[in-house]
C-alpha positions as CSV (number, residue, x, y, z in Angstrom):
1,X,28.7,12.4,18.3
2,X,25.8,13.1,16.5
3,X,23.0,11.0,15.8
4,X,22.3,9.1,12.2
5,X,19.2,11.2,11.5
6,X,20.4,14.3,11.3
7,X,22.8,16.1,8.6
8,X,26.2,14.9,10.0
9,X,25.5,11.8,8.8
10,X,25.3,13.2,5.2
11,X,28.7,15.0,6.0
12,X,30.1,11.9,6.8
13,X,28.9,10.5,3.7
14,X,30.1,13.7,1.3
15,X,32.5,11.1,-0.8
16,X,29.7,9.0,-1.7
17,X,27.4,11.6,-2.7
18,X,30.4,13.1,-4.6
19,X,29.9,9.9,-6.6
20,X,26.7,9.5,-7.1
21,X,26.4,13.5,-8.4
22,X,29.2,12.3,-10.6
23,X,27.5,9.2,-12.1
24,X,23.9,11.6,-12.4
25,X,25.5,13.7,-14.5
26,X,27.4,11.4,-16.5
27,X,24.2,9.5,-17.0
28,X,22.6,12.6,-18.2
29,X,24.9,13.5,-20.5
30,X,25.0,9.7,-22.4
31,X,21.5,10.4,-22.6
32,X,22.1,14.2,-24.8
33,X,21.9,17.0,-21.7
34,X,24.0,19.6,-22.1
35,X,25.5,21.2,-19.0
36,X,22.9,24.2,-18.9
37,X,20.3,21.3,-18.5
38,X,22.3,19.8,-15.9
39,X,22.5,22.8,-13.9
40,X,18.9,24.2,-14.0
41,X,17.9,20.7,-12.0
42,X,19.4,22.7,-9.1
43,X,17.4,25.7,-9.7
44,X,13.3,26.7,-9.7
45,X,13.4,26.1,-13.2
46,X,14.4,21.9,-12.7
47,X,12.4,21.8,-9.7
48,X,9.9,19.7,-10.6
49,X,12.1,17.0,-12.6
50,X,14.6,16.9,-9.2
51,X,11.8,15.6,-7.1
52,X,10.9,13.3,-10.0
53,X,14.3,11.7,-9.7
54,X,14.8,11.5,-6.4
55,X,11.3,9.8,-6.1
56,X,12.3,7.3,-8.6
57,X,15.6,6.5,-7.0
58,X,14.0,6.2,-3.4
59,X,11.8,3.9,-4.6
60,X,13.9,1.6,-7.2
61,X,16.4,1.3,-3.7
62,X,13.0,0.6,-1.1
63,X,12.2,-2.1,-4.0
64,X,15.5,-3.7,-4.0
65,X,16.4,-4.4,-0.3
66,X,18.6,-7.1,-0.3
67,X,18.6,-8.8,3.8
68,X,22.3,-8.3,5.4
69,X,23.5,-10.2,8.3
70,X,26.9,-8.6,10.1
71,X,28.7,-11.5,11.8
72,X,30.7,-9.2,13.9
73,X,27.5,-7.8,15.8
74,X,25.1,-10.9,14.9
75,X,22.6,-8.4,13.3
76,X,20.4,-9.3,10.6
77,X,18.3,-6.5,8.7
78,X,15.6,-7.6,6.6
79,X,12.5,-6.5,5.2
80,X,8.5,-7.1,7.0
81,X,5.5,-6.6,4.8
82,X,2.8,-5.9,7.9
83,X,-0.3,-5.3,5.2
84,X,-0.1,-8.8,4.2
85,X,-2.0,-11.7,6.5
86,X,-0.4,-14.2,8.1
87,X,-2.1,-16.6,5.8
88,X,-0.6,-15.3,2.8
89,X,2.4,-15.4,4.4
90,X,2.4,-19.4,4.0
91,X,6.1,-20.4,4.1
92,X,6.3,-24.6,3.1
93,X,4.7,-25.6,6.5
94,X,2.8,-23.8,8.6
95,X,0.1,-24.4,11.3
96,X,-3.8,-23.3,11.2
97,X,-3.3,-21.2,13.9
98,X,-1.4,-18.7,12.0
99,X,-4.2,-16.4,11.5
100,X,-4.4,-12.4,12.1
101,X,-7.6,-13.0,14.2
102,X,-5.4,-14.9,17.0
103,X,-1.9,-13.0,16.2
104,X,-3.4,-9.3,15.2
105,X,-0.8,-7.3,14.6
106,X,-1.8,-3.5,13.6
107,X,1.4,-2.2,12.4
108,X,1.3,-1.7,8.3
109,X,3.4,-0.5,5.5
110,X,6.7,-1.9,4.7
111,X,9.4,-1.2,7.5
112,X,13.4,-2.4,7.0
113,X,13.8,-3.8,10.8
114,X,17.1,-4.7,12.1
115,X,16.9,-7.4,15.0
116,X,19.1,-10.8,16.4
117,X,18.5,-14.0,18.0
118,X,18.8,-14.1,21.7
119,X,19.8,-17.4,23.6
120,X,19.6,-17.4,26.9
121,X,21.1,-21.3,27.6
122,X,19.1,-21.7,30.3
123,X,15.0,-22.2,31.4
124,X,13.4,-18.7,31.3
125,X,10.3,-17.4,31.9
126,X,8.2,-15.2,30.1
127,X,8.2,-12.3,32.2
128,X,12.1,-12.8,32.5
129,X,12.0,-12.3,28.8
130,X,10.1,-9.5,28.5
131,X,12.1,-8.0,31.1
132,X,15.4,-8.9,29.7
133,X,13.9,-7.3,26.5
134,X,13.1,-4.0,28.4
135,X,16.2,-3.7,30.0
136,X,18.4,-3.6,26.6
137,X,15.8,-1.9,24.4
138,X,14.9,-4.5,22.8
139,X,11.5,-5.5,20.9
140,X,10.4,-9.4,21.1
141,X,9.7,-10.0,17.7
142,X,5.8,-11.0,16.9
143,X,4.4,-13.4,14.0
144,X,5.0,-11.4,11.0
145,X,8.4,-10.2,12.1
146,X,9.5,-14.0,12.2
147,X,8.0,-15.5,8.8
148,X,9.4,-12.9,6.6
149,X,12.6,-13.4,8.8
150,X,12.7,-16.8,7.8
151,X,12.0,-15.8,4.2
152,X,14.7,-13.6,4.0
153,X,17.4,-16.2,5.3
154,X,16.1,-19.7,3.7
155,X,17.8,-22.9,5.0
156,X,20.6,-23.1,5.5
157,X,21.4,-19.9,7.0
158,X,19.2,-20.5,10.5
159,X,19.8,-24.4,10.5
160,X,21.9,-23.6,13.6
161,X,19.4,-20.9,15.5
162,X,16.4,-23.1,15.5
163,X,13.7,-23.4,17.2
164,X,13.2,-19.7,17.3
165,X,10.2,-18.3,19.0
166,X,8.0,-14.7,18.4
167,X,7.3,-14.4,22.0
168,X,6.3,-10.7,21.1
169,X,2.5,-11.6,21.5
170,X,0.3,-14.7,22.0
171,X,-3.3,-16.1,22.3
172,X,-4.5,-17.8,24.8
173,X,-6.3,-21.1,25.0
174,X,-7.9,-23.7,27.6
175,X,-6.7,-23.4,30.9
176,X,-5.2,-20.0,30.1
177,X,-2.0,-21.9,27.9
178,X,-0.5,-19.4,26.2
179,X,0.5,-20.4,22.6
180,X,3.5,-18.3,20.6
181,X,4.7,-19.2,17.1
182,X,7.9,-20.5,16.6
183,X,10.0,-22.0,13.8
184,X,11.7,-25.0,13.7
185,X,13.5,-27.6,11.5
186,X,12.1,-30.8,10.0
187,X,13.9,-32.4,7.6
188,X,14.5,-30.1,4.5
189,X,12.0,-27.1,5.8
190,X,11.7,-24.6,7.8
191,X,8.6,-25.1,9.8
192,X,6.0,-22.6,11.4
193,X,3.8,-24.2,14.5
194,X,2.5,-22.7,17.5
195,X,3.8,-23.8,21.0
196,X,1.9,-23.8,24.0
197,X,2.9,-22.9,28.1
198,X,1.0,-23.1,30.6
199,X,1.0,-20.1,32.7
200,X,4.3,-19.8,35.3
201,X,6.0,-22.9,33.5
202,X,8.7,-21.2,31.5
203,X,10.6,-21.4,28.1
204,X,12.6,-24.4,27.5
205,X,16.3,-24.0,27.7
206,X,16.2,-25.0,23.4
207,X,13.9,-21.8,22.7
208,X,15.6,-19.0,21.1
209,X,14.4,-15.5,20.9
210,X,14.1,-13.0,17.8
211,X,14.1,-9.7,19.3
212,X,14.5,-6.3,17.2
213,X,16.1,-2.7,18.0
214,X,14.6,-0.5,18.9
């Protein structure tokens, strides 16, 4: 089987992009090309106004990601902006600590991630986690990753997943307490606060997990 990045996966898609040259050159003709003009965009001579198109269509889809969650698999996809802060990240209710100097994260651009929750039912502990997270190629999800996953599902889509926890990364106060952000419900919000373990104490049996493919 081959893999999505390489041209099978165009093959597989030949009906749609039957389609779309279709509704190109449909568009182009409303707008007074002839067919000569249509057909040089496939030569040297159109070149130049190809790449222009495809650029523009590239970038009006990247702009207009719309989150998806597939309730067969439990995945959600949904869009991370890593150049912002954390603080301009503010969702309704969120706690000081949210700040790139204790939850640096040096990842940037804008990435489409795909990722679940993971609910273990039962007291784990950290290194369990991470484990768990190695063995199924998984990422635990950090600060950024779980904000605009909130924002992209608004109550009351995660009502029933909370509290969720990036256990991805953490900084560490008195007595080496490690504190992770984590969302939770309160009344009519979602809420973003930082909760604190003490080293070898593990996660409480509540705590779910936002984890992303690898």
């Amino acid at each position: 089987m081959g893999s999505k990045n390489v041209p099978t996966a165009i093959v597989s898609g030949a009906g749609w992009l039957m389609q779309f040259a279709l509704g190109v050159s449909n568009g182009l003709l409303a707008r007074g090309y002839n067919n000569e003009r249509i057909h040089a965009l496939v030569t040297d001579l159109g070149k130049e106004s190809l790449e222009r198109g495809i650029n523009a269509f590239v970038t009006a889809l990247a702009e207009s990601f719309v989150p998806t969650f597939d309730l067969a698999t439990g995945t959600f996809q949904w869009e991370v902006n890593y150049d912002e802060s954390l603080v301009t990240k503010a969702i309704v209710r969120v706690t000081k600590s949210a700040t790139d100097e204790k939850f640096p994260d040096d990842r940037t651009g804008k990435r489409i991630v795909v990722g679940s929750i993971k609910h273990f039912a039962c007291q784990m502990g950290q290194e369990a986690v991470e484990g768990w997270a190695k063995e199924n190629n998984k990422i635990l999800a950090k600060s950024k990753d779980l904000i605009d996953f909130s924002k992209a599902f608004p109550r009351p889509a995660l009502d029933n997943d909370l509290p969720l926890v990036a256990a991805g990364h953490f900084w560490q106060g008195a007595g080496g307490r490690r504190h992770y952000l984590y969302l939770f419900r309160l009344v009519a919000d979602h809420v973003l606060h930082d909760v604190w373990i003490d080293p070898n104490v593990q996660w409480h049996s509540d705590k779910r997990f936002l984890v992303l493919d690898k």
